[in-house]
C-alpha positions as CSV (number, residue, x, y, z in Angstrom):
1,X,-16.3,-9.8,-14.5
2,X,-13.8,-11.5,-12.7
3,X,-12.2,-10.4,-9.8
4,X,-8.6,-9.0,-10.5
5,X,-5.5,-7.6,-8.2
6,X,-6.7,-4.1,-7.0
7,X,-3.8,-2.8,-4.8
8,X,-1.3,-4.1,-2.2
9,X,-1.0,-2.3,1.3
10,X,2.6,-1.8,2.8
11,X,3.2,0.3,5.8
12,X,5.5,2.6,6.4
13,X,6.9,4.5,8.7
14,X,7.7,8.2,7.5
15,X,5.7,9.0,4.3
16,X,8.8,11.4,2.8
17,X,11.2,8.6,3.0
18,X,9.2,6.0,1.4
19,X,8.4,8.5,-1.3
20,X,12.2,8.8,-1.9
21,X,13.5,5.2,-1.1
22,X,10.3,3.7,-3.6
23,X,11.7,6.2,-6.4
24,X,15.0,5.2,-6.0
25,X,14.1,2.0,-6.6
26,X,12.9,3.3,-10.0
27,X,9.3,3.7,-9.1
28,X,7.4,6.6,-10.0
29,X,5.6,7.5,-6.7
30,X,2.4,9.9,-6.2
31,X,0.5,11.5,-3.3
32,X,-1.7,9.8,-2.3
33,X,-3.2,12.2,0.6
34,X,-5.1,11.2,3.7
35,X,-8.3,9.6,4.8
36,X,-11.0,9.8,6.0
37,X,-10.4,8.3,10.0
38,X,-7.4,11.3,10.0
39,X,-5.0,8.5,11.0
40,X,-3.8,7.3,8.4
41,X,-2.1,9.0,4.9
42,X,-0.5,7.1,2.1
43,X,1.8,7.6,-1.1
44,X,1.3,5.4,-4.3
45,X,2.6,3.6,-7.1
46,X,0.5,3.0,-10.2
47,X,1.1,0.1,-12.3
48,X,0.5,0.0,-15.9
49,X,-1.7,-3.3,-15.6
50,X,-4.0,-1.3,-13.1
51,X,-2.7,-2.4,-10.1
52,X,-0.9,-0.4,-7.4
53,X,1.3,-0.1,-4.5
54,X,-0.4,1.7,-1.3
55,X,2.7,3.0,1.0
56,X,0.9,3.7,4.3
57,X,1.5,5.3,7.8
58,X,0.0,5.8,10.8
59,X,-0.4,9.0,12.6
60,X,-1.0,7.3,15.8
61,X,-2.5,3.8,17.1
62,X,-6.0,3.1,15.9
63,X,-6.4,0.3,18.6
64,X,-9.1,-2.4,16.9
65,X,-7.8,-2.2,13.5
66,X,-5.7,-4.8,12.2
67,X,-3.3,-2.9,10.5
68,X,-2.5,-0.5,13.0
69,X,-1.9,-3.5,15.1
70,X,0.5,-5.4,12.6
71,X,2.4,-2.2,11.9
72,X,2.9,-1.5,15.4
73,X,3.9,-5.1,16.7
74,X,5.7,-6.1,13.5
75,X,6.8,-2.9,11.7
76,X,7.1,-2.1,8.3
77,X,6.1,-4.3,6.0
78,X,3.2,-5.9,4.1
79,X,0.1,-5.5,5.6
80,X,-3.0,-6.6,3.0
81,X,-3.8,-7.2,-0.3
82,X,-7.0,-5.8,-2.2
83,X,-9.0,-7.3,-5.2
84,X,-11.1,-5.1,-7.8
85,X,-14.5,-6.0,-7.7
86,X,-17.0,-5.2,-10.9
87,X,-20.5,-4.3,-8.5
88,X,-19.1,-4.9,-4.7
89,X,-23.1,-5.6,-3.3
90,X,-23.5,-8.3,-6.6
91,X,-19.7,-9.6,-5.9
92,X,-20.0,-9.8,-1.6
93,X,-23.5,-11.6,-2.1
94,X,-22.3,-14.1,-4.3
95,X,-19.4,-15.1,-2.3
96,X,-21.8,-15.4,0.7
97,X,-23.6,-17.7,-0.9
98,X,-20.7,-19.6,-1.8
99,X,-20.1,-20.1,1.7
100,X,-17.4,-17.4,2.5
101,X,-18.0,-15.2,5.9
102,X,-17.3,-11.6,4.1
103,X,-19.1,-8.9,5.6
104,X,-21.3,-6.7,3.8
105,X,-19.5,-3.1,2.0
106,X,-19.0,-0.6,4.0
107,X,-18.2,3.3,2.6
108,X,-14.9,4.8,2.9
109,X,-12.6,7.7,1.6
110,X,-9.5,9.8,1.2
111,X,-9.0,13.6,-0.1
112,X,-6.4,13.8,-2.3
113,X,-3.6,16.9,-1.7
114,X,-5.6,18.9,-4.6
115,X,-8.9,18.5,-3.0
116,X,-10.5,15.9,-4.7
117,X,-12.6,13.6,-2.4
118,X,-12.7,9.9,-3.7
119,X,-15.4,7.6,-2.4
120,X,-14.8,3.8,-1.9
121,X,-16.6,0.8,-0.6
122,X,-14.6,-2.2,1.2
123,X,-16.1,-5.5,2.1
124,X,-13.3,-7.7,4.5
125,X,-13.6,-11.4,5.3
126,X,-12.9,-12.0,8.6
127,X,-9.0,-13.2,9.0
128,X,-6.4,-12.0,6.2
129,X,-5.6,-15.2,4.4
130,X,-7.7,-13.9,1.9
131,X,-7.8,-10.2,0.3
132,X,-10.5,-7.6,0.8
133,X,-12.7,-6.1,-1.9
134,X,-12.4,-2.5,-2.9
135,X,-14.9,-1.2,-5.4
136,X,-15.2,2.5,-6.2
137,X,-18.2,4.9,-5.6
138,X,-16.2,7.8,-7.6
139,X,-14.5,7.6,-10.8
140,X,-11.8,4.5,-10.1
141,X,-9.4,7.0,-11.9
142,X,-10.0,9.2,-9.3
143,X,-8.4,6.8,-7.0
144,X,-6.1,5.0,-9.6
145,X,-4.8,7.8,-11.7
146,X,-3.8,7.3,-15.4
147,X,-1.0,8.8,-17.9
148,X,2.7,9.4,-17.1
149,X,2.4,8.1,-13.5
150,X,2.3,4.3,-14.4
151,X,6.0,4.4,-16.1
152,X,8.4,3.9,-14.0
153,X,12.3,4.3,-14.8
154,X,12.5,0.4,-13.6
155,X,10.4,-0.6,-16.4
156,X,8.0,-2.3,-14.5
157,X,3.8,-2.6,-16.0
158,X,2.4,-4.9,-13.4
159,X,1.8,-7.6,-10.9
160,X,3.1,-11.5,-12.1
161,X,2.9,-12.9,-9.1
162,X,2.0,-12.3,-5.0
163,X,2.6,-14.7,-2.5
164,X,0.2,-15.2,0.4
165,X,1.2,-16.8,3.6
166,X,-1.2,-18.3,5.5
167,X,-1.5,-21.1,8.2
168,X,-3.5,-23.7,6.4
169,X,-3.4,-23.7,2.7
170,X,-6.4,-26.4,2.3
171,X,-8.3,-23.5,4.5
172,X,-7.3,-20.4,2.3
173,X,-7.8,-22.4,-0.8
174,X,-11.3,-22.9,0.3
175,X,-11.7,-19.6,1.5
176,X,-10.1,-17.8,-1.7
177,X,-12.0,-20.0,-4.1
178,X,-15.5,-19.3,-2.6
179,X,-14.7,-15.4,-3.3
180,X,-13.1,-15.8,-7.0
181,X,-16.3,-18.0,-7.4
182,X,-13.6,-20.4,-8.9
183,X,-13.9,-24.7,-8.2
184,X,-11.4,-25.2,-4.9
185,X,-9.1,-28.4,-6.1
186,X,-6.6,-26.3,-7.3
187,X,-3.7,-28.6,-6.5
188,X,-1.2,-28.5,-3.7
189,X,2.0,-29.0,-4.1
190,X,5.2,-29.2,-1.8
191,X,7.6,-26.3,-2.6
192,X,10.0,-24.0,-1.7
193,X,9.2,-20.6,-0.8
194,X,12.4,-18.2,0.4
195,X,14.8,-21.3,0.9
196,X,12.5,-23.3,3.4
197,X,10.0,-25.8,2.2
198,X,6.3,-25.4,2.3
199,X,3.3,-26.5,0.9
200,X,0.9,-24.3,-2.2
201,X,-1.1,-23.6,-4.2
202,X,-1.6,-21.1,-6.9
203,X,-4.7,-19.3,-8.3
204,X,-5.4,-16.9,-11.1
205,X,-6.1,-13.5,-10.5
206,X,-7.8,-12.3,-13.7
207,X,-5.2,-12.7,-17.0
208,X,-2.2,-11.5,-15.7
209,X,-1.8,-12.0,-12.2
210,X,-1.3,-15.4,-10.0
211,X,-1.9,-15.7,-6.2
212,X,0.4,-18.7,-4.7
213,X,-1.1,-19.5,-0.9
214,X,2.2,-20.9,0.8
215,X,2.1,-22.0,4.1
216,X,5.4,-23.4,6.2
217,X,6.3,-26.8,6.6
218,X,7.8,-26.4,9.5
219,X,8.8,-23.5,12.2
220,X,12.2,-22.7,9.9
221,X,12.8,-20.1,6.6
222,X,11.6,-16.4,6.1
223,X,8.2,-17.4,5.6
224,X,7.0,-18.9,8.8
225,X,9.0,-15.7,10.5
226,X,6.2,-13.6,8.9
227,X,3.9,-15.2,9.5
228,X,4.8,-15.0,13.3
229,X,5.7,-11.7,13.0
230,X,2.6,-10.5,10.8
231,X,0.2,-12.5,10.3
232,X,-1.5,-14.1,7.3
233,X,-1.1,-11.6,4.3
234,X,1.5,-10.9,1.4
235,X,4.7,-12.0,1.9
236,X,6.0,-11.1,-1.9
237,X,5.7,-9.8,-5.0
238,X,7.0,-10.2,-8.1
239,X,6.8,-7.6,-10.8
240,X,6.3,-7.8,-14.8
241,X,9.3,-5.8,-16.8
242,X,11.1,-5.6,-19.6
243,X,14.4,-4.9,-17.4
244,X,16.4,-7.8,-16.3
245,X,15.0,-9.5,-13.1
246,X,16.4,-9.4,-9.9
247,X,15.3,-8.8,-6.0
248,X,14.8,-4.9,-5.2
249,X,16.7,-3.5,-1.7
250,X,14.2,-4.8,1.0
251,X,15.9,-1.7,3.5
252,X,14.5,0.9,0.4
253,X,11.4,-1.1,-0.2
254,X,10.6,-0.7,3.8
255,X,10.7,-4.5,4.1
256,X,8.7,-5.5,1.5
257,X,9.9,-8.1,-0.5
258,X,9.7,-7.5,-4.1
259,X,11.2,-8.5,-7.0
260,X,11.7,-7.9,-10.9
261,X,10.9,-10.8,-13.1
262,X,11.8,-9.5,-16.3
263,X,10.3,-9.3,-19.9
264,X,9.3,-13.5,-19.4
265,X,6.7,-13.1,-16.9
């Protein structure tokens, strides 16, 4: 089974706001409820594709952890990205052999605000140029819920596209080819990502989704800020709809960039 888009992580600072600023940008947003460490709580928005936006925020510092630390250097913003595994041990040992340094899963959790406990394993490389895996010890639709809560007034049903930034694409291509289990000569090509030139290259995630590692050609443009500012790790999204595309407010979106691609993507 191939690895697909799991979830993307953005932080946030106040919970209740996100919640409202995410469905006024047409999303329909759930609790999500808090986990296990106590430190951290989150809201979500479930895709139709399967996918899904993690809103999280910090009840205090959790000095070590990467995300605390991007979140309070950097602020809001993206933070990670997650792929679906289909057995996390099977998956994890076949990228190590492959060549990729990816630790072996580790158990986490969260309760949900009507009790339910949901049981997870995560297995992170180290660096985040490329995305940890997040397979499910519970029910996935514990975690991922079905039904009404993947339409949203917006019309978006999924993930098109994510945009990675990262220091050296040639690296990350490497890197996120030994864990797709995918040949790395995808090519690279010189582009232009958020009016400033870099260089790419774009991988399939599953069917419907494709992953473009960008890094800047030079110290100039939106992208190399972030990656000053944050980090390797998403830098965009752009979403599947039947609505007409545009870029959502990045103020209401907690300075995530996102945008709608339309009914083409």
């Amino acid at each position: 089974m191939p690895l697909t888009l799991d979830h993307i992580v953005i932080a946030v600072a106040d919970l209740d706001a996100a919640f409202a600023d995410y469905t006024a940008l047409g999303f329909t947003v759930i609790r999500g409820g808090e986990h296990q460490n106590g430190i951290t709580h989150n809201v979500l928005v479930v895709l139709a594709d399967g996918a899904y936006l993690e809103l999280i925020a910090f009840r205090r510092p959790e000095p070590g952890n990467r995300w605390s630390e991007v979140y309070h250097r950097a602020g809001e913003g993206f933070l990670d990205h997650a792929l679906l595994p289909g057995a996390i041990e099977a998956d994890v040992a076949a990228a190590q052999r492959r060549g990729l340094d990816i630790a072996d899963p580790v158990p986490g959790g969260r309760h949900r605000p009507d009790g339910a406990r949901l049981d997870w394993k995560t297995a992170r490389a180290p660096g985040s140029d490329v995305p940890f895996l997040c397979g499910d010890v519970t029910p996935r639709a514990l975690r991922v819920q079905e039904g009404d809560v993947r339409r949203h007034a917006n019309g978006v049903t999924g993930v098109a596209a994510l945009t990675v930034a990262v220091r050296d694409v040639e690296a990350a291509r490497a890197r996120y080819a030994a864990l797709l289990g995918v040949p790395p000569d995808a090519p690279i090509r010189d582009a232009v990502v958020a009016d400033a030139p870099a260089r790419t290259v774009t991988l399939p995630l599953g069917e419907a989704t494709r992953v473009t590692l960008a890094a800047p050609s030079g110290p100039a443009g939106a992208l190399a800020a972030a990656l000053a500012a944050r980090g390797e790790g998403p830098f965009a999204v752009v979403f599947r709809s039947d609505r007409p595309a545009g870029d959502l407010d990045t103020v209401l979106a907690h300075g995530a960039h996102l945008s709608i691609a339309g009914p083409e993507a």
